[in-house]
N, C-alpha and C positions, 0 to 999 in steps of 0.2 A: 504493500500500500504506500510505505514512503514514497519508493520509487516512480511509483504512478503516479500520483498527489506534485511529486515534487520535482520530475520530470519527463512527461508526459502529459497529464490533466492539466495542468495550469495552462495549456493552447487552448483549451478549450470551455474552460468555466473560469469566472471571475477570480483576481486573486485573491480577493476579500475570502471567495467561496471556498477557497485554496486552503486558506489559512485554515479556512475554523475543520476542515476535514482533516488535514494535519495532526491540530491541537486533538482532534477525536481519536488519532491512530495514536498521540502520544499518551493520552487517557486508559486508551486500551491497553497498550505495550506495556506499562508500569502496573497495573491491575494482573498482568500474564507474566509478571515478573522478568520482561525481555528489557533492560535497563538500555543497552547500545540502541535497538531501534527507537525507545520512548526518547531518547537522546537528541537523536538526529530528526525525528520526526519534530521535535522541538527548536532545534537549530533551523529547520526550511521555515517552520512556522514564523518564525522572528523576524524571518528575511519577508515574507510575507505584509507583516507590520510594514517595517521597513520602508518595500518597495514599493509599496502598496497605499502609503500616503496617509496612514494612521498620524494622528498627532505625536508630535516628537516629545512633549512628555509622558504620554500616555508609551510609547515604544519604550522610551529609557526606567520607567519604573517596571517595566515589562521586563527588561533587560536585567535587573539588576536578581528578579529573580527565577531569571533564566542561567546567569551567573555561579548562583549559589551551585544550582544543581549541578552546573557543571563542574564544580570543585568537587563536590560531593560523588558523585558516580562517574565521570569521565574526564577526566584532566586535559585530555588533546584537545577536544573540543574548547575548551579555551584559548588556546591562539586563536581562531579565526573569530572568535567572541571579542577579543580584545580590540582586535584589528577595526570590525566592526563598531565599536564604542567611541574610535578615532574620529571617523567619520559622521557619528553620531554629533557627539562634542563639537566637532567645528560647525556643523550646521546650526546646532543648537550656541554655539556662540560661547561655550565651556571652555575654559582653559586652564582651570585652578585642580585638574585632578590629570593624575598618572593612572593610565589604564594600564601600564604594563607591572602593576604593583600586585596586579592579581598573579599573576602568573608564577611569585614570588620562585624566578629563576634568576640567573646572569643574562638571560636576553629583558635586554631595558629600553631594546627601541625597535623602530621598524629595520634598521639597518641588522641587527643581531637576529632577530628572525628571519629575515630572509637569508642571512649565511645561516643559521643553524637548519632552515627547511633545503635551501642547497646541501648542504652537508650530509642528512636523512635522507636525501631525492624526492623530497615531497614534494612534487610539480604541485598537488592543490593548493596546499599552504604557500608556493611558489607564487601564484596564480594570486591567493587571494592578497599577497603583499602588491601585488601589483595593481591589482582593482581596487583598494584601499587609496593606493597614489592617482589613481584617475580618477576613482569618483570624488577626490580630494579637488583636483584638479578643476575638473569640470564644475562641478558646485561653485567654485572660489572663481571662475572663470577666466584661469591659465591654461586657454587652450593646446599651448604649444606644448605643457608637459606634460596635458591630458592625452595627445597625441601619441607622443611618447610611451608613453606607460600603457597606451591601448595595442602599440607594435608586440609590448612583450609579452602582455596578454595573448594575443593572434598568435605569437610564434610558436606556443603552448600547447602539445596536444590535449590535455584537457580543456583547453575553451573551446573541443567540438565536440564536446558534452553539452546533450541540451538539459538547461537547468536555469532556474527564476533568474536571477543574476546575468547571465549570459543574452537574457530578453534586453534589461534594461541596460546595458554595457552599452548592446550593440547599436538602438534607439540613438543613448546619447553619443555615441560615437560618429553617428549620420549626422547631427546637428551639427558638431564642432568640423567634421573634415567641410562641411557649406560652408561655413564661418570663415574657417581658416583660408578655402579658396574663394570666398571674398574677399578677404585680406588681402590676398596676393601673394599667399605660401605654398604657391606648386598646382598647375594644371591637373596633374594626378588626381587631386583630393575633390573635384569633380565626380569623375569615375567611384571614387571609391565611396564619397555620397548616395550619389545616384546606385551603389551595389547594394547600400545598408536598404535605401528604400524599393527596393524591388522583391528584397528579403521582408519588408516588413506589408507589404502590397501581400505575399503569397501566406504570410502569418493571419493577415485581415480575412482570409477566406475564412477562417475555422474559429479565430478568433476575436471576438466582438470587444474587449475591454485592449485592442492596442488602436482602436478608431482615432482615437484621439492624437495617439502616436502616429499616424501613417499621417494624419494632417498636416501634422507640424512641421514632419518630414517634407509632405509636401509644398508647403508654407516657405521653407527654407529651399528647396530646387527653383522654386518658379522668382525667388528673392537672388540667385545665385544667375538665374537667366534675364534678370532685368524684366522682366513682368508682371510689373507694378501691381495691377489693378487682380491679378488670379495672386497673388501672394498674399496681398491683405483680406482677398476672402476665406484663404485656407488659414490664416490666421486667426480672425475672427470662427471659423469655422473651430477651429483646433482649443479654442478655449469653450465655447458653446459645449464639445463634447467632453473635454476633461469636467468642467461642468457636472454636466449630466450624471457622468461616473462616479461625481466627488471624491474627485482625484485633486485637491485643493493643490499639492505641489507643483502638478504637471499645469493648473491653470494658471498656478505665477511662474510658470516658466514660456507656457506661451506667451505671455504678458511679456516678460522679459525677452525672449527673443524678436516678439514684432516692435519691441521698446528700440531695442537695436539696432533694428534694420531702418524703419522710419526714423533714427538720429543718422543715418549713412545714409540717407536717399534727399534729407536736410529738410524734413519737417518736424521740425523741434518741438514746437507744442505737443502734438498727438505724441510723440514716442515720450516726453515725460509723464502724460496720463498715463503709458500703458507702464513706463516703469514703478510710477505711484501704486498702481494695482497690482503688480506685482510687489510688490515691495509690501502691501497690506497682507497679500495671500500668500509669505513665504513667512512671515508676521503669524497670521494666525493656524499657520499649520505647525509652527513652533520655532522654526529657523531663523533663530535669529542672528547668529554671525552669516547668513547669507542674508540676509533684510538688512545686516550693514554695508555687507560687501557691494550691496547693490546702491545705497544711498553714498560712498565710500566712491566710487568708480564709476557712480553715473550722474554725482553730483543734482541729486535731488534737492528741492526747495525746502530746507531744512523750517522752514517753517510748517510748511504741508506736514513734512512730516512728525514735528512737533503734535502738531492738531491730532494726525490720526492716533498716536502714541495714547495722549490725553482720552480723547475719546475708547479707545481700546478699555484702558485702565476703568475710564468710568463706565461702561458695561459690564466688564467681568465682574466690579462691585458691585451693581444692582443684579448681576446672577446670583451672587452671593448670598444678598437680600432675599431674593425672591425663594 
């Protein structure tokens, strides 16, 4: 069942729906006293959380005791728990804690884990040091060494394992090579754009929750070919469906991506509205070192976003109340 659940099923039923039949096989595993599968069945779950656009403190309190149990019954499983906490943290804007203190070993950083997973020949934990550095990457929006760190991935034979992660890699990976060959970083990254979306065009048959995804993908081709007026619709389109999904991350990313594109086509007013709503939606889905990163780098009207800050605060106090 993990395996189906967590590579295989998720093309074809939601990942939200992913999750909670996960969480049911890791219910059952620990009930049948199979501790490694209730394990692992609980590690795809998380990723699930995760990727999946749960609120980031709801995931990190989730986290923490999903943690325990990994001290408790499987100790390996903790590297790639920690690795994921990294990425966690900087979304979330954390910087006051050492996730590698769990591990209480001599590897105290990402560099020491990936010599020690070299050393073992652990290509996954190889893999996942490297997905850690991109999704680092791409989040913070240093394309150049999201690039990077997606070659080492690709070189991998494990990233042609299909599996939750490997969906949303290769997603963000089609946005940044559009980006990059708008920039003016290589004809190539054309092609290799246009290869991500053709893989996520034949995903779209079977599966209904990457719509949003193949948009934005296509948002960013027709942005890439100078085709003004079909780019702001699959933009527009691409938030409508993350929308729908309440995929609240993916809809401040499309915010943020057509924020981008309209500052490089020089209509400056529209693309600071869409970065303002992105900037609320990366806000209330919890990420807040990326709701800097974006007032930080795109030079938001620090007053607007004073207002929303204020406003924010004083609702969650009257949910309080209420």
């Amino acid at each position: 069942r993990i395996y189906l659940y967590g590579c295989l099923y998720f093309w074809y039923i939601p990942i939200q729906e992913t999750g909670r039949r996960l969480y049911e096989t890791y219910t059952l595993s620990m009930r049948c006293g199979d501790v490694d599968s209730a394990m692992m069945a609980l590690c795809i779950e998380w990723r699930c959380q995760f990727y999946g656009g749960h609120k980031l403190s709801v995931v990190r309190s989730n986290y923490v005791g999903y943690m325990k149990l990994m001290t408790k019954y499987t100790k390996e499983l903790r590297k790639p728990g920690v690795l994921r906490k990294i990425n966690l943290d900087e979304l979330m804007g954390i910087s006051d804690e050492d996730p590698f203190l769990l591990l209480e070993s001599t590897v105290c950083n990402e560099a020491d884990l990936l010599a020690h997973a070299k050393l073992i020949h652990n290509i996954q934990l190889i893999e996942e040091v490297h997905l850690t550095h991109f999704l680092s990457a791409f989040w913070m929006g240093n394309s150049i060494k999201a690039m990077e760190s997606y070659r080492l991935i690709a070189a991998l034979p494990s990233s042609k394992m299909p599996k939750i992660q490997a969906l949303y890699y290769t997603f963000y990976w089609g946005i940044v090579a559009y980006q990059l060959f708008r920039d003016g970083s290589g004809e190539d990254l054309l092609a290799e754009g246009n290869a991500v979306l053709r893989k996520v065009q034949s995903w779209r048959q079977t599966c209904d929750h990457v719509e949003n995804k193949l948009l934005l993908l296509e948002a960013e081709y027709f942005a890439s070919k100078c085709v003004i007026k079909s780019a702001k619709k699959k933009y527009e389109a691409s938030i409508k469906s993350a929308r729908d999904h309440s995929f609240l991350h993916e809809q401040g990313l499309a915010y943020e991506c057509m924020g981008k594109y309209l500052s490089s086509i020089v209509e400056f007013a529209e693309a600071k509205q869409c970065l303002r709503r992105a900037y609320e939606c990366y806000t209330q889905w919890g990420a807040l070192g990326k709701a800097e990163q974006i007032q930080r780098d795109d030079l938001l009207d620090q007053a607007n976003v004073n207002s929303y800050q204020i406003t924010t605060k004083h609702e969650r106090d009257w949910d309080g109340v209420l």
